[in-house]
C-alpha positions in Angstrom: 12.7 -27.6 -8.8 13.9 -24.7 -10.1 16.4 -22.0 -8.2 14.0 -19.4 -7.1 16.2 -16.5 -7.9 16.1 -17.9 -11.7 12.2 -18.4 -11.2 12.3 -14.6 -10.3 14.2 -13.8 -13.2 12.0 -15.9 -15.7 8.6 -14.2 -13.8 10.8 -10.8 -14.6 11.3 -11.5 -18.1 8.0 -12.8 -18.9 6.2 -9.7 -17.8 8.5 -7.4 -20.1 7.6 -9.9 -23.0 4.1 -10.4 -22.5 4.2 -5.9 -21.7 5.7 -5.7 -25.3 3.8 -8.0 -27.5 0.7 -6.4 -25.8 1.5 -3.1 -26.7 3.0 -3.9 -30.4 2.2 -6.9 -31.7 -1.6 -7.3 -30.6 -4.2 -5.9 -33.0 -7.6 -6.4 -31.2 -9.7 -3.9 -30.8 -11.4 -5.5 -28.0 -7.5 -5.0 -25.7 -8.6 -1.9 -23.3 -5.3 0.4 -22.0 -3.9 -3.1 -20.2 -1.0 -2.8 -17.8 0.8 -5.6 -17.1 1.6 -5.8 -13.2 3.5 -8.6 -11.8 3.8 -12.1 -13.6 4.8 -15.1 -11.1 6.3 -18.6 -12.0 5.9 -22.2 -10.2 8.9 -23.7 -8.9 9.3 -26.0 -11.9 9.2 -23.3 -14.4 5.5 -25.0 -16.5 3.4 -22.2 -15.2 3.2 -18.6 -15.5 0.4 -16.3 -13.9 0.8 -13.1 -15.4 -1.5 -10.3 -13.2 -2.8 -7.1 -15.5 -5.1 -4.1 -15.1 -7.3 -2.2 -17.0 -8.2 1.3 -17.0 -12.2 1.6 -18.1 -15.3 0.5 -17.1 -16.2 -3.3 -16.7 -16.9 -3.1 -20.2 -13.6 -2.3 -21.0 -12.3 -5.2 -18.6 -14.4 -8.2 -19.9 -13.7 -7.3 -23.2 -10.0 -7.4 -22.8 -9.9 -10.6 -20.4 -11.7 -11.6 -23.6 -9.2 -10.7 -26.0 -6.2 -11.6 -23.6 -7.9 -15.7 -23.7 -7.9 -15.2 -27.5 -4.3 -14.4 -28.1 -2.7 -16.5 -25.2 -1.3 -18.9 -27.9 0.5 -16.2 -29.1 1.7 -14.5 -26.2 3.1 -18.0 -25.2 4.7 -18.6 -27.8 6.1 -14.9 -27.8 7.6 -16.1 -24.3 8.7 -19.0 -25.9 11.0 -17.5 -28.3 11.8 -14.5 -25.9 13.2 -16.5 -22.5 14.9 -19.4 -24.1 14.2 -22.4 -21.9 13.8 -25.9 -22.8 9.6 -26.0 -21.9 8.1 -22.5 -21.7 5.4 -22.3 -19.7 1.5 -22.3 -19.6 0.4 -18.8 -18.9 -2.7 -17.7 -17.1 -4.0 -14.2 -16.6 -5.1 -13.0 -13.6 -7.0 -9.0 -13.1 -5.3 -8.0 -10.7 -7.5 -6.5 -8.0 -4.7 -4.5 -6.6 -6.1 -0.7 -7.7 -9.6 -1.5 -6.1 -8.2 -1.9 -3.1 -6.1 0.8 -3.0 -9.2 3.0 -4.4 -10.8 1.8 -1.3 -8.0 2.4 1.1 -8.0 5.8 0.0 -11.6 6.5 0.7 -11.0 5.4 4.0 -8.4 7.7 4.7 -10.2 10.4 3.2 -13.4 9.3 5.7 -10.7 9.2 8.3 -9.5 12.8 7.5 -12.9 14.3 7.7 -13.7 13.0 10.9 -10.6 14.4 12.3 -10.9 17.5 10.7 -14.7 17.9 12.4 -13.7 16.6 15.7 -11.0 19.4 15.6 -13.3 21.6 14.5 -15.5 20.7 17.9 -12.6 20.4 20.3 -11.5 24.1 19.5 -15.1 25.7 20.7 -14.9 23.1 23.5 -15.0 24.5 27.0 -14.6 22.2 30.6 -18.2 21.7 32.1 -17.1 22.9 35.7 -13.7 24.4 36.8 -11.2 24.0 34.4 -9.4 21.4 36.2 -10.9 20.3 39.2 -8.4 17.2 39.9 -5.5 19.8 40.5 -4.3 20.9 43.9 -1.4 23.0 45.1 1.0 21.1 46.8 2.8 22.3 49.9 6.6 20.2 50.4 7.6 19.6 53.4 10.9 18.6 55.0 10.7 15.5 57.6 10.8 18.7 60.4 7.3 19.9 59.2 9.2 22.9 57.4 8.0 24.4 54.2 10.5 23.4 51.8 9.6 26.7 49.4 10.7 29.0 52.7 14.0 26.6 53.0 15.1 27.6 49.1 14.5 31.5 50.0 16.5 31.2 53.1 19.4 29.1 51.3 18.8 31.7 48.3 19.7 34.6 50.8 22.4 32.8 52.3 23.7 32.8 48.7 23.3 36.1 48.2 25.8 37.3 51.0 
């Protein structure tokens, strides 16, 4: 088993590779705008899951998950000759699922934001059925002697005073 900081490193490596030969090296027609976004290696270095996106319709991502199966002996050996180990690695690619859930986050918090924004809307015309606060009462202090407390600070406040 590999050192999983050199695992890292490969998984690192290999995305930058795969990234590059995408982007100069493959000629297919059928390769949609494909981002590349995290690539992940097995402990003993013989497997590589390389995660991508595409921008475009479902069209656009068939066809590339199409064209990515039809080059994947070249991409490997592209790795191959780019990290330099004794065995490179099977690769696999994944779609990444990563921006629909975000998409979907997003329209949640936007759903979240309008309700707020309504129920604020409705609080500020709002008015208290009944008194405006029925559960409040003055309170009178008192000392142990039965004394208003309030008529004990005016007399200490005049005591003060002279």
């Amino acid at each position: 088993m590999a050192d999983p900081a050199r695992a890292r490193k490969i998984a690192d490596r290999i995305k930058v590779i795969v990234a590059e030969y995408l982007e100069f090296r493959v000629k297919d027609e059928r390769l949609g705008f494909v981002t590349i976004t995290d690539a992940r290696v097995t402990g003993d270095l013989q497997h590589a899951s390389v995660f991508y996106t595409v921008f475009g319709s479902n069209e656009d991502r068939t066809a590339t998950a199409d064209a990515l199966e039809a080059n994947k002996g070249r991409i490997r050996s592209a790795v191959g000759k780019g990290i330099g180990i004794r065995l490179t690695p099977s690769i696999e690619f994944i779609a990444d699922a990563l921006p629909e859930g975000a998409a979907h986050l997003e329209d949640l918090v936007a759903q979240t934001r309008a309700r707020d924004a309504e129920l604020a809307r409705a609080a500020a015309n709002a008015k208290p059925a009944g008194d405006p606060d029925p559960y409040r009462k003055p309170v009178e202090r008192t000392d142990d002697d039965g004394v208003s407390v309030e008529s004990l600070d005016e007399v200490d406040a005049d005591v003060d005073a002279r």
